[in-house]
N, C-alpha and C positions, 0 to 999 in steps of 0.2 A: 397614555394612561386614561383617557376621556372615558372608556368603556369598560376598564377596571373599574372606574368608580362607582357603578351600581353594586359592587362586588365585596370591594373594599374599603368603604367608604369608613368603616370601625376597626380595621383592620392593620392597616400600613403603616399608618404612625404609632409605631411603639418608644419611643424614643427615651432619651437622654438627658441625665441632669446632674447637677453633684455638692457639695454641701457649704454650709457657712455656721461656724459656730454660734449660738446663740440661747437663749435661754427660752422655759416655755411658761405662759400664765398657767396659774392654777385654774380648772376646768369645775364647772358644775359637778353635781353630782345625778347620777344614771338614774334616771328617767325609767320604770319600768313603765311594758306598756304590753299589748297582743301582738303573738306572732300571726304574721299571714297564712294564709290557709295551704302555704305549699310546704310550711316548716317541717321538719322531719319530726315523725310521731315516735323514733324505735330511741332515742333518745331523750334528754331532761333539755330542753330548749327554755333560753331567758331570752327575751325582747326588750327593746327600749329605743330610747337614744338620750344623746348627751350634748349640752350646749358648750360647744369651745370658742376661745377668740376667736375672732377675723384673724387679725395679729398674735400671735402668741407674746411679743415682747409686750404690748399694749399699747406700741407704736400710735393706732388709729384705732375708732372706734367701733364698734360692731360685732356679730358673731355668727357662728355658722352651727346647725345643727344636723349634726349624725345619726343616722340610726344604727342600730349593735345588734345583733347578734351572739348568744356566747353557746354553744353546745355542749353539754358538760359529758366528763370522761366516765364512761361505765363502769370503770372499778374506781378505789377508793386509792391509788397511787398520788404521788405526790411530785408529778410531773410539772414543769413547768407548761404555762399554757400557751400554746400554739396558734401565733397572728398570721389571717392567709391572705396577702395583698393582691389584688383582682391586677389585670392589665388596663391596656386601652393607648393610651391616658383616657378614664372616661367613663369606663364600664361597670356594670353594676357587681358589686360582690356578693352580698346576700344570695340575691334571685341563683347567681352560679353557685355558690360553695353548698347550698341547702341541699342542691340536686345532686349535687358529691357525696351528699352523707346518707343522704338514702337511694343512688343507686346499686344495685346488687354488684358486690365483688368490690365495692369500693375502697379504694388506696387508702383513705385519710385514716391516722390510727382513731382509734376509739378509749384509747387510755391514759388520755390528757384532753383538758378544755379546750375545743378550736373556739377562733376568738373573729366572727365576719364585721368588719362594719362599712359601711356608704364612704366612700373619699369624698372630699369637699366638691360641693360643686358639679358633681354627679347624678342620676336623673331622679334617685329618690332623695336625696338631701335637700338641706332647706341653707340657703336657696340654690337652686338648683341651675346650674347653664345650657339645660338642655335645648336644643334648635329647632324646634318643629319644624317650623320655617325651612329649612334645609331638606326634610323627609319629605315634606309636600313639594316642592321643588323635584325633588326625587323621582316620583311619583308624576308628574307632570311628564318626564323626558323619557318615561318609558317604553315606548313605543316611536318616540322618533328619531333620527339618524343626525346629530347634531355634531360644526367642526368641533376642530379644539378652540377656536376664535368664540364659539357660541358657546362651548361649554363653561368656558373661564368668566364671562360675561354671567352667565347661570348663577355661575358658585356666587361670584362676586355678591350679586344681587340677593340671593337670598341668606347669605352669611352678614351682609353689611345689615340686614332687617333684624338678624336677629339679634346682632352686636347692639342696633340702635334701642329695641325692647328694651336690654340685661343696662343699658345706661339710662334709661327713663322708668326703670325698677327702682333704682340707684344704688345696684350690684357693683359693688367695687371687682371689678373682673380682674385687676392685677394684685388678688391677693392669694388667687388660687395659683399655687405651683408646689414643686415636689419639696419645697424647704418648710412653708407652711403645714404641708401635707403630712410631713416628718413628724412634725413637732404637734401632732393631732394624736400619731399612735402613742408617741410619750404622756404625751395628757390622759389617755385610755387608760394606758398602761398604771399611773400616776393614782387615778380613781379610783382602778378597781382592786389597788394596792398590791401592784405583780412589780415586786425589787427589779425583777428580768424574767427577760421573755426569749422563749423559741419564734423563729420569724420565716416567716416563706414569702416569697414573690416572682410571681410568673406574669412573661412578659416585663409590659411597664413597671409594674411591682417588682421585679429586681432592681432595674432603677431606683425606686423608693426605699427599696429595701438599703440599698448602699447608702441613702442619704441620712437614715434614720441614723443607721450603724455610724457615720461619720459625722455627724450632729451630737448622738446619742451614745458615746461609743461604751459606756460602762451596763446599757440596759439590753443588748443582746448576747444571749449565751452561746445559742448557735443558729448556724444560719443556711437556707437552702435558698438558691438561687434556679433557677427551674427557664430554660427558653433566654440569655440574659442577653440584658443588652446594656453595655459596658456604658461607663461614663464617657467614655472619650472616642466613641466611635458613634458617628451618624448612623441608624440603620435605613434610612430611607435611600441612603445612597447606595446599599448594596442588596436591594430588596431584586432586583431584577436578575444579578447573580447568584442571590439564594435561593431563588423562587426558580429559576432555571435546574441548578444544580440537585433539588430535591426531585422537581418530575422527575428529572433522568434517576436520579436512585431507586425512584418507587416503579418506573419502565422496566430500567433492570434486573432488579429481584422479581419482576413478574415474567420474565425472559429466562431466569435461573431457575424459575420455580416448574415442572413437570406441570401440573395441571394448568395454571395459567397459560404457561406456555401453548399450550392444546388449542385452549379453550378459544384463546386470543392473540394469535400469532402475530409477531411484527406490530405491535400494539405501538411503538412509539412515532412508526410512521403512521398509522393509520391516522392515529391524534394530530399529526402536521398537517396530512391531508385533507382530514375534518376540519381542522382551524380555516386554514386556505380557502375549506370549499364555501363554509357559513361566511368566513367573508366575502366571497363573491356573491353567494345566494343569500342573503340572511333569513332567517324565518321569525315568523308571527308568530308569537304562541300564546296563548292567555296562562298568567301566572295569579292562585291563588293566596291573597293576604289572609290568613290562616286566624287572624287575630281579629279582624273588619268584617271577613266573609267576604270583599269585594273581589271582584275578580279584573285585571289588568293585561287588554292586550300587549305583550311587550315582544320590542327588537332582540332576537337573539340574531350576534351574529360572530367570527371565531375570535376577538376579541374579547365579548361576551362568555364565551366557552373558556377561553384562556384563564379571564381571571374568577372564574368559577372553580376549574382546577388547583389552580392559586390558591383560592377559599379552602377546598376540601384537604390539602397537606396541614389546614391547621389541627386536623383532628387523626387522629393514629386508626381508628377505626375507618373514618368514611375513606381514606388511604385504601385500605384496601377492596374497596365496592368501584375505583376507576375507572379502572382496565374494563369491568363490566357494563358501564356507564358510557364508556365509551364506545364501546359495542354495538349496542343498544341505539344509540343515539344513531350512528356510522348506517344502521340497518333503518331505519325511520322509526325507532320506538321511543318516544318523546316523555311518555308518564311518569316515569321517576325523579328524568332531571326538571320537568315543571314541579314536582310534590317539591323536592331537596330544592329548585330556585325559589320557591315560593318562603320556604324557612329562612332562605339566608338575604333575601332581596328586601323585605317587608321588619327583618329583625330592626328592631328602633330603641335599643336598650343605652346606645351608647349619648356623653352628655360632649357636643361637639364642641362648647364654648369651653370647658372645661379642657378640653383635648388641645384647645386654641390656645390657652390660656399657660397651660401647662409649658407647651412645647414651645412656645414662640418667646417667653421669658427666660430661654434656655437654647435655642438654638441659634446651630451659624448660619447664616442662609448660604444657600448652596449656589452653584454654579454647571450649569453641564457639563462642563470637563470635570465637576467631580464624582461623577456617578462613576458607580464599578460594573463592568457590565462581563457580560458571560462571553467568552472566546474560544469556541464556536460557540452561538444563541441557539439555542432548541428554535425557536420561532423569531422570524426576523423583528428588529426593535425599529421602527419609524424615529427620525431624528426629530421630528416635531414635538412628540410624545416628550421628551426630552425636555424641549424648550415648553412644552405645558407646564412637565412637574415644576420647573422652576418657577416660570410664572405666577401660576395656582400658590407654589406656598409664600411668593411673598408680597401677593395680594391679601392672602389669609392672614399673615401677618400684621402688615399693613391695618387691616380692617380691626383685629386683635387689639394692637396699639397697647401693650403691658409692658412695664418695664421690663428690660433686659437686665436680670441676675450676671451679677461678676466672671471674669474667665475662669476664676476655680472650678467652675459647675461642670468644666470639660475637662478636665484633670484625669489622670486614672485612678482608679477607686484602689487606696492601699488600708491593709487591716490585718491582725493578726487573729479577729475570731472565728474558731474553724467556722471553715463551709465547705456546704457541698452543693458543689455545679451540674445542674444536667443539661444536655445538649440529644436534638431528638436529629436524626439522621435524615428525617423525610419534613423537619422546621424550614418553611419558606421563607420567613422573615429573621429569627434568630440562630443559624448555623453555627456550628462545632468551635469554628474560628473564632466564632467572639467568647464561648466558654476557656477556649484557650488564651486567647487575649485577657484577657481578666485573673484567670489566675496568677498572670505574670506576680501582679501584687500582693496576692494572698498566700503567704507560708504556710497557712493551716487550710490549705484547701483539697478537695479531690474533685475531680473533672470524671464525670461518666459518660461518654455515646453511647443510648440505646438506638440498636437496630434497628427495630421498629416503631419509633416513637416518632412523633412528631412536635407540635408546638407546646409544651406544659406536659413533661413525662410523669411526675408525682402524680396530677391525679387522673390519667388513667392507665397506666403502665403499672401492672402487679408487680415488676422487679424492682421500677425504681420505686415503687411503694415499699416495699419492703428493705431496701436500703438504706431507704430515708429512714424509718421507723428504727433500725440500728444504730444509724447514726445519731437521730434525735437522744438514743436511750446513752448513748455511748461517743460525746462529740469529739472527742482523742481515740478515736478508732482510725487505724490507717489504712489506706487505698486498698491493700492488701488483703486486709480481713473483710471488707465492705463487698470487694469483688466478689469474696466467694458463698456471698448468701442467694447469688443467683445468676442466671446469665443474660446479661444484656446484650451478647449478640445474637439472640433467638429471634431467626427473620419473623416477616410477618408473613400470614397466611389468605391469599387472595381468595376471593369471591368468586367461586367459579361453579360448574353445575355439578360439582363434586360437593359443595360447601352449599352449596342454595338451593332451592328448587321453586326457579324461578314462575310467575304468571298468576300466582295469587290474586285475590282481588284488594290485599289491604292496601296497596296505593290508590287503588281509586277510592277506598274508602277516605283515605289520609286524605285526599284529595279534595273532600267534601268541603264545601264551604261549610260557616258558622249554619248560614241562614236556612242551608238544606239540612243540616244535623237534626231538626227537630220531625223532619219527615222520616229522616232514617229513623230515628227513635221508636217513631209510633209504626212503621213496618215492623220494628221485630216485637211491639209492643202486641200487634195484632196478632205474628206469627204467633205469640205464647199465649194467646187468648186461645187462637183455634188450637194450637199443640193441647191446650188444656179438656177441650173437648176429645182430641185423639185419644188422650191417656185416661179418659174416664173410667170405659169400660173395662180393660184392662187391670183398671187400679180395684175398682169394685168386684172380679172377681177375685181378685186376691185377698181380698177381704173376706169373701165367701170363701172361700179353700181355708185360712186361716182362723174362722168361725166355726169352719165344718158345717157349713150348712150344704155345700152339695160338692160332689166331684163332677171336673168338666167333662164333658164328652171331648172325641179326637176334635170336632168343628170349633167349639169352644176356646180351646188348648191353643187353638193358633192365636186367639189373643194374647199369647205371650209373645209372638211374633210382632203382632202389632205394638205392643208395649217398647220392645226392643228397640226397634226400627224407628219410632216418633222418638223416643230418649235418646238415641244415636242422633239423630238428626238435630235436636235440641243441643244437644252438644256440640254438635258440629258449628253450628249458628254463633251458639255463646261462644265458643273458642274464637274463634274468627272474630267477631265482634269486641270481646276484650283485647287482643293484640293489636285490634288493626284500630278501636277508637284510643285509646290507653298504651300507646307502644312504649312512652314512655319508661311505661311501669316491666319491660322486660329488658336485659341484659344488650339484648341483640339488638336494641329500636332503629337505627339504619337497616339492618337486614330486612325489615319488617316489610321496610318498602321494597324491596328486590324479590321477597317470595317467603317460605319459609323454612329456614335452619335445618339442614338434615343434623345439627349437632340434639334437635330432639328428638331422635332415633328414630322407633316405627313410626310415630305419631304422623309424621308427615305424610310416611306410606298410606296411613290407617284413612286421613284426611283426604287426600287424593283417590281412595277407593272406595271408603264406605260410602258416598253418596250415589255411586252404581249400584252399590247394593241393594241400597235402603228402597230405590228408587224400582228395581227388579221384586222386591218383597208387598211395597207397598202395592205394586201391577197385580200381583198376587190376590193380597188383601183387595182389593177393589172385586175381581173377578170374583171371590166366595162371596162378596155382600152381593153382588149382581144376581149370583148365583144361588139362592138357598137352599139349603141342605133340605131334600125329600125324607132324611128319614124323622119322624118322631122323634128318636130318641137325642137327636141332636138338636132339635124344638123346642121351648118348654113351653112354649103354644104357637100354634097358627099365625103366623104377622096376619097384622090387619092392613088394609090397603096406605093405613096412616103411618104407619111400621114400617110399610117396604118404600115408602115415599122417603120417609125419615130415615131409612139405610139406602137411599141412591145418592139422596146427600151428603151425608156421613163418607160414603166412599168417592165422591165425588170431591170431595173438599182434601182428602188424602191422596187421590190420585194429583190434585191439583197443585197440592203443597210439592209433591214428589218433584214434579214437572217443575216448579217455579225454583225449588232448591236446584236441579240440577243444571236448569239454564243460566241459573245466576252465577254459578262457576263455570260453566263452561262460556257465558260470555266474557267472563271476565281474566279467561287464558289457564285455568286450572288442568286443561284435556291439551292447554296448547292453542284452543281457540275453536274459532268457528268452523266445520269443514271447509267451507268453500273460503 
């Protein structure tokens, strides 16, 4: 697992907890305060936060502060308000659920208050457990080839630095876990005077979500469980069988699927082969921290690749961009997967002491006979690797040092308030099995497999959006009626040059560091200075046509040719420019990097040819300025030698623009590349 870890380091411990009756203090009152600057504008956004105990019973002294979140519901219904429990253990909520509410096509409903706030001890909360220490350590080993002997040595070290910090803050660290945590959303709840509440949690947030409901059992009405991971099952123990068994799903349906297939035959050995071969060659590749600007030679080797694969089944979209990434890579084209490793290698969102704190006050420590492993393994498992994981988590522990919560906490979760389960087909970490394990004890529950979903279906699966929003409206609807508002076995649809058109330049754009972003700026800041000059004269005759001060001659009249041609071109620039700095802001923002979406019809065609055009037109325009028209009537005086100097320029600077626009696509793979 030593090479997973650049990978998964936020990722793998989802884990397990479960409840103890208890009561909770009465909590401050909400703190309004500004929302950040990423908050969604298309809605009524409240900010804040809220001081709660350390202790909820008042056991010890102390307190922890929250920030909130509330996004209010667009119409005037009288819906209960909707809690969205983040994962991790660890992770931030806010920063995720904001970007839920204003991406396009988004699942969340809009006709009940969503309710985001910071979990204890998370990286914007006060106080916070976040590890730097551990990121910079990170960061250190990227580039070198370290055992498991020296890895475990690593963690130790810089986990034990930051444990020592969060005890010379004098961070009580064993007060953060899922029973405390529970008894935070009651307090919430409590304040902002909600009798009951609708409740989601994905990932670890199902876990919480159970704790709440089993602490709290009168304050949830209903309940969505999204990716779960059961009280009474370890999921680190069957992360190498679930992670195994989703590649092969998302292999397969790209093996069933006609274009995939084509496009990328035999795609699940190729990915063996590739694994195999980066381990024996590994390569160097410089990965950009997107957030620092810095840039980091780093070891990629199939390890490396593995648990990067592993990373991307957590998202139902990049799922299906694999098979092409694969490709890609198998061919030496490196661009993408450095842009995608630089996002997911440098992401530092998650709070590790927190995650420490959480899990280790709640679990059993393992043993390597108790891992569940895959029979046959898509890719061989090293038995060292094995005796790492064990190691690593009970050094972590160890260093942790929180008390150990009662064996109830592993119990199975039983409840009679409806819920609804999703399980995503292509979930590496929480498979089908543990949705089904869980409703063992739920009488009012319904279990969904979407086909193509993967880690968290609610928010970005339109079906189980729309399920969910049924059932929210309606928590005594049965399995029966819920099925047929849609269909969840609609495979997914692979990335293929049926679907892409791939060679764009926006990954090399994506690719730009922080530090060179301000040169790009002022290139296209210049190109719209000289375009400004292009469109002069054209603009000004249109000015004169619509005054009637003269009609043009046919010499004239072609500056509407020039007109066209520089506005085309201007468009061109700013399209490209807004998707590839801002991809964010489009539906597609993984495609962005692969090329662009023939699902935007001509446009792609129009993209990919108008700058032949432009480039043939403006050759044109150059030649008549070179050239002046003999006759008078297309004169309206003599150029003076000042004139023809000032129109060699003039077309000199458009012949140039032409040139510069079409090498800049064609170096950057628009034509397919360089000839030679």
């Amino acid at each position: 697992m030593k090479k997973y870890y650049l990978f998964l380091i936020s990722c793998v411990c989802c884990f397990w907890l479960s409840p103890i009756a208890t009561t909770h203090a009465a909590s401050t009152a909400f703190a309004a305060g500004e929302c950040n600057k990423d908050a969604p504008t298309e809605r009524t956004v409240e900010c804040g936060t809220m001081t709660l105990p350390l202790y909820a019973d008042g056991s010890k002294p102390g307190t922890v502060e929250l920030p909130i979140m509330i996004v209010r519901s667009t119409t005037p219904s009288k819906h209960l308000p909707l809690f969205l429990l983040q994962g991790g253990p660890g992770g931030d909520t806010i920063d995720t659920f904001q970007y839920l509410v204003k991406k396009p096509n988004s699942t969340l409903p809009t006709d009940r208050d969503l309710v985001f706030f910071e979990q204890r001890g998370t990286t914007n909360a006060t106080p916070s457990l976040d590890c730097p220490e551990i990121y910079e350590q990170m960061i250190t080993l990227l580039a070198k080839k370290v055992s498991s002997a020296e890895q475990l040595q690593y963690n130790k070290t810089a986990w034990q630095a930051c444990r020592d910090r969060l005890s010379k803050e004098g961070i009580d660290v064993g007060a953060f876990n899922s029973q405390q945590n529970a008894d935070d959303i009651a307090a919430i709840a409590t304040a902002f005077d909600y009798p009951q509440i609708d409740l989601y949690g994905v990932s670890y947030g199902t876990l919480l979500a159970q704790h709440v409901v089993q602490r709290h059992p009168s304050l949830v009405r209903a309940l969505i469980l999204d990716g779960v991971v059961p009280m009474h099952q370890n999921v680190n123990l069957w992360y190498r069988n679930s992670g195994d068994q989703a590649i092969r799903n998302g292999f397969a349906d790209c093996a069933a699927d006609i274009a995939c297939a084509r496009d990328y035959p035999n795609i699940q050995n190729q990915y063996i082969a590739l694994v195999n071969k980066l381990n024996a060659q590994p390569l160097m590749l410089d990965l950009h921290d997107h957030v620092s600007g810095n840039t980091y030679p780093s070891l990629i080797d199939g390890d490396t690749l593995a648990g990067f694969v592993f990373q991307m089944h957590y998202d139902e979209e990049l799922v299906t961009y694999i098979p092409m990434l694969i490709h890609q890579i198998s061919r030496g084209n490196y661009g993408t997967f450095t842009t995608l490793a630089g996002f997911f290698v440098f992401e530092d969102s998650m709070s590790e002491g927190m995650q420490a704190s959480t899990i280790c006050s709640e679990e059993v420590l393992s043993q390597t006979s108790d891992y569940r492993l895959p029979n046959p393994s898509l890719l061989p498992i090293d038995p060292d690797d094995l005796t790492y994981d064990v190691a690593d988590e009970r050094q972590w522990c160890a260093i942790a040092a929180v008390p150990h919560l009662d064996a109830s906490v592993n119990q199975p979760f039983q409840s009679d308030v409806p819920t609804l389960v999703y399980s995503g087909r292509y979930d590496p970490i929480t498979p089908a099995q543990f949705g089904d394990a869980i409703v063992a004890g739920l009488p009012n529950s319904r279990h969904f497999v979407f086909a193509q979903s993967a880690h968290g279906a609610f928010v970005s699966n339109n079906c189980a959006g729309q399920i969910a929003v049924a059932f929210l409206d309606n928590p005594q609807s049965n399995g029966t009626a819920l099925s047929a508002v849609c269909d969840i076995n609609q495979k997914a649809t692979f990335a293929t040059s049926q679907t892409i058109r791939q060679g764009t330049f926006i990954s090399q754009i994506m690719q730009l560091a922080p530090a060179v972003m301000p040169w790009f700026y002022l290139i296209i800041a210049v190109s719209c200075l000289l375009s400004s000059v292009l469109v002069w004269r054209p603009l000004k005759m249109l000015y004169k046509i619509i005054r009637g001060i003269y009609t043009p001659s046919i010499v004239q009249q072609l500056h509407w040719a020039e007109l066209i041609t520089t506005l085309s071109a201007l468009g061109i620039v700013g399209y490209l420019s807004y998707i590839g700095v801002d991809s964010s802001l489009n539906a597609d923002s993984y495609g962005m990097l692969f090329g662009i979406s023939t699902s935007y019809g001509a446009l792609p065609g129009l993209l990919y040819s108008l700058p032949l055009t432009i480039f043939v037109l403006w050759y044109a325009l150059y030649r008549l300025y070179i050239t002046p028209s003999t006759h008078p009537a297309d004169m309206p005086t003599q150029p003076t030698a000042h004139a023809t100097w000032l129109t060699y320029v003039y077309a000199g600077i458009i012949l140039l623009s032409s040139v510069v626009l079409l090498a800049t696509l064609l170096f950057n793979g628009v034509y397919g590349g360089w000839p030679w």
